[in-house]
N, C-alpha and C positions, 0 to 999 in steps of 0.2 A: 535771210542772208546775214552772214556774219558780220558785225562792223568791228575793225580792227582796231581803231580808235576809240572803242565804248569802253565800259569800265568793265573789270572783272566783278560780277555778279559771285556772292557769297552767302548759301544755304542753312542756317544750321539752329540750333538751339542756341538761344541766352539765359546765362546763368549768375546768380554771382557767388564768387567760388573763396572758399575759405582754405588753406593750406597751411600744415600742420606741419612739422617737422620732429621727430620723435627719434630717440640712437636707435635704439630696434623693436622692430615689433615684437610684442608679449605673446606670449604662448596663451593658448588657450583659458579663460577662465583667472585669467593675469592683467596688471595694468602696466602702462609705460607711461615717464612723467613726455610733456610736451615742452621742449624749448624753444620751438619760435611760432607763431599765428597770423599771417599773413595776407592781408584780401588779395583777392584777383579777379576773375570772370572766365566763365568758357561757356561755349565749347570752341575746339578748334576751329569753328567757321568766323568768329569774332575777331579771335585773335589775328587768322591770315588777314581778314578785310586790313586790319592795322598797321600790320606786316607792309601792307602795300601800301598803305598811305602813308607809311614811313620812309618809302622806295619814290614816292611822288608820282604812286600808280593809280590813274581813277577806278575808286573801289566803291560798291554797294555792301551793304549787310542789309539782309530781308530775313528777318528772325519773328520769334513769338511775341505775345504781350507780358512786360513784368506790370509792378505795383510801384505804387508813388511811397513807396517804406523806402526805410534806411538803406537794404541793400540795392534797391532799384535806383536810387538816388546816384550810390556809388556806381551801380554797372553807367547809369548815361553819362557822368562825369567821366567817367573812365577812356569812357569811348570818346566824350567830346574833346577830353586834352589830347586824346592821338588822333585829333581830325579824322574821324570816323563815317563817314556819310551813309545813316542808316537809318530802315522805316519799322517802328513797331509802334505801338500804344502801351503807355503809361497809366495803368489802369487804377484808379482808388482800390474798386473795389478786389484786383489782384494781387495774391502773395509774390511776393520774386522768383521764382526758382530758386534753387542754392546747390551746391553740390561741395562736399567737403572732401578734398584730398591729402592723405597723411602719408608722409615721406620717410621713410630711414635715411641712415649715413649713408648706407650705400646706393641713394638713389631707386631703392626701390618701393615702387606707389599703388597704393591701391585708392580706393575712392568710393562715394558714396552718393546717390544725385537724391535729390526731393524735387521731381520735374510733373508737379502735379497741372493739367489741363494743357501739359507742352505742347504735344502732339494736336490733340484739336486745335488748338490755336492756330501752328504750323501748318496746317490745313486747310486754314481762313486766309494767308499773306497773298497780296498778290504780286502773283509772278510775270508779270507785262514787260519790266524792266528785262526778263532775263532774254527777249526778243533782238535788243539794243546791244546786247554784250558782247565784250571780245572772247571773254571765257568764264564758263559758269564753274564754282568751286562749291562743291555739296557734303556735308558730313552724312555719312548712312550708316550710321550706328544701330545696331539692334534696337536702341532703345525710340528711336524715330524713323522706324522702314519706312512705317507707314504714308508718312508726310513727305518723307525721300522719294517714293516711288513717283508721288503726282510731279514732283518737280524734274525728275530723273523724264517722264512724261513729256514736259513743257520744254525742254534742253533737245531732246532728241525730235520734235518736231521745228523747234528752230533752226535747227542744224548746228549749236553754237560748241564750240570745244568744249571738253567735261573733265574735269579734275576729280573724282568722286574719293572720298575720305572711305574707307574701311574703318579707321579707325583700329585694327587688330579684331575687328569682328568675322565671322566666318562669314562667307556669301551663302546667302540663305538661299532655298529651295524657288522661294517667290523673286529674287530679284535677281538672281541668275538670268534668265529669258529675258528679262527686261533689258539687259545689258548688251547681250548677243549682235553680234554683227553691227554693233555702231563703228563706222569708221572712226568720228569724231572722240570716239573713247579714249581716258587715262585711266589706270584703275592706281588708289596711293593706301598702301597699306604699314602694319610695322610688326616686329618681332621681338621678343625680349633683347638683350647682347646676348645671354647663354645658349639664344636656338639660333644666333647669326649664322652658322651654316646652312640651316635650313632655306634661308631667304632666297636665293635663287630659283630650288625648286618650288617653293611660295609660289611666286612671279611667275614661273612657266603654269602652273599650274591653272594660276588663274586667267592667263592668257591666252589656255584652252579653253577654259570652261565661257569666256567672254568675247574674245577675239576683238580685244582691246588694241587700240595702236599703241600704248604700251601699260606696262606694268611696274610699279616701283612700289620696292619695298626698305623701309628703312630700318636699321638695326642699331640704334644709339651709339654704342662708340668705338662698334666695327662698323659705321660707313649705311652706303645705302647700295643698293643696286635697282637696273631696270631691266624686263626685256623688252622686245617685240618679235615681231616672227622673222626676222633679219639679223638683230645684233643682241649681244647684251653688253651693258656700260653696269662699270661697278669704280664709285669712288668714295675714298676714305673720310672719315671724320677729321675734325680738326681739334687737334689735342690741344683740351685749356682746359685750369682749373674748376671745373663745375662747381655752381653753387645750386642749382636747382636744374630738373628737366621737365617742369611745367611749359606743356604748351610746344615745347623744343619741335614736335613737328608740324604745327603750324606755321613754326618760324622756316622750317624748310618747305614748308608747301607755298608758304610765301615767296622765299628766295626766287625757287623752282620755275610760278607761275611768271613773276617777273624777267625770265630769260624767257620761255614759251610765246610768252605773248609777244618779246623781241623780236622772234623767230631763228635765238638762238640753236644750236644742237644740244639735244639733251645731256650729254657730259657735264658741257659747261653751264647749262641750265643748274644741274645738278650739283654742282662745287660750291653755284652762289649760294644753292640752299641749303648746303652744307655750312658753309659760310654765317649763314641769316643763324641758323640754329645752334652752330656755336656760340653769337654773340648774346645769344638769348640766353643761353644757358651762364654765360660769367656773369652776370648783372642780376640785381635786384630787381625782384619780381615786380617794385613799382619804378622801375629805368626809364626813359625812353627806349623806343624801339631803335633797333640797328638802322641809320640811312644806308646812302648808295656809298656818298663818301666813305662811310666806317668799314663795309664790306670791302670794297677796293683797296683799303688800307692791309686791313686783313688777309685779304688774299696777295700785295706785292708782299707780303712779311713771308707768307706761309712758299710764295714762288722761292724767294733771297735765302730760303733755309734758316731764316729768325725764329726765334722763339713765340709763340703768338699767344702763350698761357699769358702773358700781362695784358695783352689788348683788350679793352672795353673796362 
């Protein structure tokens, strides 16, 4: 049975994440100098947990085990100043994970993970708590099916609501059927800005293939859209100064799950998470996270036709 009042349960790999900033990437066989070096952590499943404990949502993180080194140091710190309530081990004998992300001016990112023993690890968590939860939030990124799938398992025998990250990953041959006919299903995926047309038929497409109650796909700074087999909702991004788009759609899967679990409508579900990710994206990568108060601010400014590039 679902309990309304549990936390939202959050899936995913931990990392801790190094982010580069570079004017443009070098051609082949060429260098580029680096001008800024940044910590952080990922994967998206982190971040949302934080997201919501910034929202004053009770949130779990149930991730792999890192190492008691300098970066594993930094990811529990990280977690612990944004009141984070999460279970892994802290192992001596563990390296951290790390994953190094380099940015151009214009925002665009590639990245690099060293996720040696993730997987089996992810494999080993136990997932009891996600029984308790109001809604289960999971990254299923190619690079973790495997551990996605059992937990993907333990969600749909609970009956509990599913948020499942794509990540911009294809839906694979194996975890297609797995998905099939959950009522309880969300499926959240995303697309460069340059194929933002595409997103729509995205969404219907995978909402054949899954028959998800809905489908949302985000497109950075044309907006997001959702279907289901009834409606499509599509709303706009919110224009502010970017200073980075780390993590940006964690900050919307966060917004998002925060109206859901309200039992808002997905529009308006949708706007906060629009909301959540644009304030993530003007701040410094070590900010605090957006509250409830700050989005609220943001959205009477963006209602009143203000300008909302200064806010945060």
């Amino acid at each position: 049975m679902v309990n309304p009042s549990g936390p939202v349960v959050c899936v995913s790999y931990l990392a801790y994440a190094e982010l580069w900033t570079v004017p443009q990437f070098p051609r082949p066989n060429h260098g580029e100098r680096i001008t800024s070096i940044e910590p952080s952590l990922a994967a998206d499943g982190p971040m949302t947990a934080a997201v919501l404990a910034s929202l004053g949502v009770p949130s779990l993180l149930l991730s792999n085990d890192i190492g008691n080194d300098d970066c594993g140091r930094f990811v529990q710190q990280w977690l612990t100043e944004r009141h984070v309530e999460a279970r892994f081990n802290a192992r001596p004998e563990t390296n951290t994970p790390r994953i190094v992300v380099a940015a151009d001016e214009d925002h665009t990112r590639t990245w690099f993970a060293h996720l040696p023993g993730v997987v089996d690890s992810l494999e080993q968590v136990d997932l009891a708590p996600i029984v308790e939860a109001s809604f289960l939030y999971l990254d299923c990124y190619e690079l973790i099916e495997r551990a996605a799938l059992r937990v993907i398992d333990v969600g749909c025998a609970a009956q509990v609501p599913m948020l499942l990250n794509l990540g911009g990953s294809a839906l694979s041959e194996r975890m297609a059927p797995v998905l099939a006919g959950n009522p309880n299903l969300l499926l959240q995926t995303n697309v460069d800005d340059i194929n933002h047309r595409e997103a729509p038929g995205i969404a219907r497409t995978l909402l054949e293939q899954t028959g998800a109650r809905w489908v949302i796909v985000t497109a950075g700074s044309f907006g997001a859209v959702a279907v289901s087999d009834a409606e499509e909702v599509a709303v706009l991004a919110f224009r502010v100064d970017v200073r980075h788009t780390h993590c940006a759609g964690a900050a919307f899967s966060g917004g998002l799950l925060y109206g859901l679990r309200a039992g808002w409508p997905m529009e308006r579900s949708m706007v906060l998470g629009s909301a959540s990710a644009a304030l993530r994206c003007v701040r410094p990568h070590n900010a605090p996270l957006p509250t409830r108060v700050e989005l609220e601010r943001l959205l009477t400014h963006h209602s009143s036709g203000e300008e909302v590039a200064t806010l945060g």
